[in-house]
C-alpha positions, -999 to 999 in steps of 0.1 A, spaced: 449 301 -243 461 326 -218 487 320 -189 459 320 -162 434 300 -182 465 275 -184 466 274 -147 429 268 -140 426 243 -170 459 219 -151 444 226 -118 409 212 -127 430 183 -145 444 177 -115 416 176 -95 398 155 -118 428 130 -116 430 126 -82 394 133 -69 390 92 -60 425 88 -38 422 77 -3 437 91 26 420 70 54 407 33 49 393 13 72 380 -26 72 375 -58 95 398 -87 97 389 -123 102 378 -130 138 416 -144 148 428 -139 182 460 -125 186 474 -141 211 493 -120 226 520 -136 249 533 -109 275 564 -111 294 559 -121 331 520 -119 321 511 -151 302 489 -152 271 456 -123 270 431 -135 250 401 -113 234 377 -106 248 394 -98 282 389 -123 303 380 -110 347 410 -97 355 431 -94 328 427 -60 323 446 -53 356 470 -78 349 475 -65 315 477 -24 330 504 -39 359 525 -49 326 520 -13 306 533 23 309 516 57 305 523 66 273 538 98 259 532 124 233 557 144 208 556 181 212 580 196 190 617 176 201 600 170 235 586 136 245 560 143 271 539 126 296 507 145 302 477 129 307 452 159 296 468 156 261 467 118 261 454 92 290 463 62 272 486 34 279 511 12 257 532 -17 261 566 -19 241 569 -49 208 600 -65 230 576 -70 255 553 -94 240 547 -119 210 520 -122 187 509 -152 173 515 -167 138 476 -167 127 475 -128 136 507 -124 117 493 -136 86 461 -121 89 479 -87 92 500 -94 58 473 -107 40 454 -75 49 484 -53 35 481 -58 0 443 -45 -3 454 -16 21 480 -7 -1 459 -5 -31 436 19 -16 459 43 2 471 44 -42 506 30 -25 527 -2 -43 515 -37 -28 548 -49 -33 565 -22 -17 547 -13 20 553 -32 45 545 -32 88 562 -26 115 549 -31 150 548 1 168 527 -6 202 499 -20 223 476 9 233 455 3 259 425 31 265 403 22 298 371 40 307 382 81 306 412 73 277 415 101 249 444 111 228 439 148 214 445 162 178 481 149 169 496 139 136 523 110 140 561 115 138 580 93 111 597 66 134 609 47 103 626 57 76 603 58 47 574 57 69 544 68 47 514 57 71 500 42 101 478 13 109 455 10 141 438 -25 145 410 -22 174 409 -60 188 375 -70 195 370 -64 233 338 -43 244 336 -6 245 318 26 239 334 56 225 370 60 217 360 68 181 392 80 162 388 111 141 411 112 109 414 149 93 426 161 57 424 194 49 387 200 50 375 163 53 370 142 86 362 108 85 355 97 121 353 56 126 335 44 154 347 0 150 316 -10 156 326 -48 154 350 -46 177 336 -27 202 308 -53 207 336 -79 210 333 -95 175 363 -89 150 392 -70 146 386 -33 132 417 -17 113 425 22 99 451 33 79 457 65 71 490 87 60 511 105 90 506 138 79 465 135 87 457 153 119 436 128 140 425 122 179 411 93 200 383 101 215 374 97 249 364 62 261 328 60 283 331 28 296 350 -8 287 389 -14 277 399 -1 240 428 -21 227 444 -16 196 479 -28 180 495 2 164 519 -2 134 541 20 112 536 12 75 569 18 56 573 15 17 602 -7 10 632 5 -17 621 -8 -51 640 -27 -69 655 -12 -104 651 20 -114 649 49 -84 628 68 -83 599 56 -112 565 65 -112 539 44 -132 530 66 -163 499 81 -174 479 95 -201 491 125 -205 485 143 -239 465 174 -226 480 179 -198 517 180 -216 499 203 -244 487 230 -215 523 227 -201 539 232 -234 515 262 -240 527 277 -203 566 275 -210 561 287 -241 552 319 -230 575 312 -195 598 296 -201 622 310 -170 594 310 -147 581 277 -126 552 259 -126 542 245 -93 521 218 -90 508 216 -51 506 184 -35 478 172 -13 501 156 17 528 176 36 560 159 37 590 159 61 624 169 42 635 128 44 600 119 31 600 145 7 611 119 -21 592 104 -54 590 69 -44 576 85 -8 547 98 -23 511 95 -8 476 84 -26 467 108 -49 501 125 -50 512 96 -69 493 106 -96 500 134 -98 534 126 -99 526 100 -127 509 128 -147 533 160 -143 564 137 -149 555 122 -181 541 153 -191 575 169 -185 589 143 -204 574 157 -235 576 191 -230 614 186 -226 611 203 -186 631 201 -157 615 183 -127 623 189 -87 603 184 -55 606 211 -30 591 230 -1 565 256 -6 564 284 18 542 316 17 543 345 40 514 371 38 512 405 57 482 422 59 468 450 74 440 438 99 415 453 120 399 438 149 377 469 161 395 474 192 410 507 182 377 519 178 362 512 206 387 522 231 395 482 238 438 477 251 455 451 234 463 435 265 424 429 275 410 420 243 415 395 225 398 391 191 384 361 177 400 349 141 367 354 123 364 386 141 398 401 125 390 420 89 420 420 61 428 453 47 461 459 25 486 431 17 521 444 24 546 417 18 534 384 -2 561 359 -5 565 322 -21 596 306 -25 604 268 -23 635 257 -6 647 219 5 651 210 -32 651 172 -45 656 156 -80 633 130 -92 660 100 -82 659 114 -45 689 135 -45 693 166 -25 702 194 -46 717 226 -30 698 253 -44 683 278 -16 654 298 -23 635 302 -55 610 330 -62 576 316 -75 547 337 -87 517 336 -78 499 328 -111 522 300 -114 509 276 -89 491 247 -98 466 230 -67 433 216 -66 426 239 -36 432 275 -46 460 294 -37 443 315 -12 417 287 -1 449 274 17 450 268 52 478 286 72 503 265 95 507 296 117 491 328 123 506 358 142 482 388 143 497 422 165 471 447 176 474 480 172 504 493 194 498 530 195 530 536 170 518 510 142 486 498 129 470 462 136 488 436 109 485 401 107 513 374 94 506 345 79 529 314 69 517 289 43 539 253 41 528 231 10 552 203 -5 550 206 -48 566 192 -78 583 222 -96 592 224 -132 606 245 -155 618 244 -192 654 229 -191 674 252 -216 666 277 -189 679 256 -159 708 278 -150 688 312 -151 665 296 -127 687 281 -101 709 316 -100 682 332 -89 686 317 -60 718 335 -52 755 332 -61 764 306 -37 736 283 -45 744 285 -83 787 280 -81 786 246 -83 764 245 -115 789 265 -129 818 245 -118 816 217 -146 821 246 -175 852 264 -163 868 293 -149 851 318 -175 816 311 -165 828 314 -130 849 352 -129 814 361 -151 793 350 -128 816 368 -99 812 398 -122 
């Protein structure tokens, strides 16, 4: 089997593997009030009662959005109000409701039962005109892997909230608890783009937590194992021929560098983890997680040269814009970690194109930034593109070092260290 049939044979493995994973769940709870006790307020009961909303508003803030470091108060991003945990008490019934719903939503978000726990973020509070744009959620917790949102059941139209993963949307209207009747929950990972949308009329509450997946006990960093026969044959039959070159196997969720850890994994990246690790195993390979970045630039036209169009007063649309020559094509990984969680200092490490293993190809893959310059009068029009994907990286082990030195002499020293000063003045050399 050739080195590219390799490829497409692991990456339809892959996506064969993985195809039934979850990113977003939703569900009902039982119909018990949460009865939440508010400081200075007394106890709101669902539905709102007459005036309680306005009680309940008096007690809140407006609340804020992330933009980059910046926390920002702008109400034509979000119109949405929230009430801090310190502020007010749930009951004991809704507590238990809550934990006996975590097990279930643990098993189809593909994360360990025994592991995720919640932690009470806020009380949201949308009135008629409330939205939140398209966002994704910061990691306020350590190991924070997902959110929950539990609608409570108070009347309302609109406010659906939109979950987005790559190319699928799942939008989730809570029907029951928008006519008052039960609780309505979501949980999805916090690397899913999603929005609230606007409100038409009614009050929208929801208690928002951050699901974190507690340390396991035992062994760091273990994965449960899968069959893995074929797949460890096709990897075998790749190092064989490249054995100094690594494979990259392309995960599905984006991860921060602190979440960017085995036991952190999301859904279907967990099996893939499962399956590339044991593989590995057999294949006697060396295993890291890293960064994947790509940087494309391409000659683009956008007509405007043409016909006589300045740069400064046309502006073209992206499907407008037609790819011509690649100059530069680059893919690297950086922000490397070892299967027990460690950080290991290596900078960047050249990957190949051919070498990357995803269920979405390589150039299906959507960019995190675009910067296209028109034509300038001294240069033609080009367009840069960056591509960020988070992978598990292998390579055959007896050729760790000429790997890792790739990277550059000051990134491989300390690898070096351990055998003595001849390996060092010959690596100075």
């Amino acid at each position: 089997m050739s080195s590219s049939s390799n490829i497409k044979w692991l990456s339809k493995a892959i996506e064969q593997a993985t195809k039934s994973a979850n990113f977003c769940i939703a569900g009902c709870l039982p119909a018990v009030d949460p009865g939440i006790e508010i400081d200075g307020v007394g106890t709101i009961s669902m539905p709102l009662k007459r005036g309680a909303e306005k009680r309940l508003i008096a007690a809140c803030q407006v609340a804020p959005y992330g933009k980059g470091t910046q926390t920002l108060v702008d109400k034509r991003v979000r119109n949405t109000f929230e009430l801090d945990p310190k502020k007010f008490g749930l009951s004991d019934a809704w507590n238990s409701a809550i934990s006996d719903a975590l097990r279930p939503i643990a098993e189809k978000l593909g994360l360990p039962a025994d592991q995720l726990e919640t932690k009470l973020y806020k009380l949201l509070v949308y009135e008629k005109g409330g939205f939140f744009l398209p966002h994704r959620d910061s990691e306020k917790h350590d190991r924070m892997v997902a959110s929950l949102i539990v609608v409570l059941p108070n009347p309302f139209d609109g406010g659906k909230l939109v979950v987005r993963h790559g190319a699928v949307t799942q939008t989730l209207a809570f029907e029951e608890a928008a006519k008052g009747k039960f609780p309505c929950f979501a949980a999805f990972y916090t690397d899913c783009e999603h929005e609230v949308q606007r409100v038409y009329s009614g009050v929208r509450l929801c208690l928002a937590y951050n699901l974190v997946l507690k340390p396991k006990r035992g062994k760091a960093g273990s994965v449960p194992t899968a069959p893995t026969d074929p797949l460890a044959e096709s990897i075998e039959a790749w190092v064989a021929k490249n054995p100094a070159k690594p494979l990259v196997f392309a995960l599905n969720h984006h991860y921060t560098e602190r979440g960017l850890s085995l036991d952190l994994l999301k859904g279907m990246d967990r099996q893939i983890a499962s399956l590339v690790i044991a593989a590995s195993g057999k294949t006697d390979c060396h295993v890291n997680l890293a960064q994947v970045s790509r940087h494309l630039l391409q000659s683009a036209d956008d007509g405007s040269f043409d016909h006589g169009y300045s740069r400064y007063s046309y502006k073209p649309q992206r499907s407008e814009i037609e790819i011509g020559e690649t100059y530069e094509d680059d893919l690297n990984g950086t922000e490397w970690t070892d299967t027990k969680g460690k950080k290991q200092p290596w900078g960047e490490i050249s990957f190949d194109l051919s070498a990357i293993v995803s269920s979405e190809p390589i150039d299906d893959w959507k960019p995190t930034t675009e910067d296209y310059e028109g034509y300038t009068g001294n240069a033609g029009n080009t367009l840069d593109r960056w591509y960020h994907r988070s992978a598990i990286v292998i390579w055959q082990r007896d050729h760790h070092f000429e790997v890792v030195a790739s990277s550059g002499v000051a990134n491989s020293i300390p690898l070096f260290c351990p055998l003595g000063t001849p390996y060092l003045w010959a690596l100075a050399s």
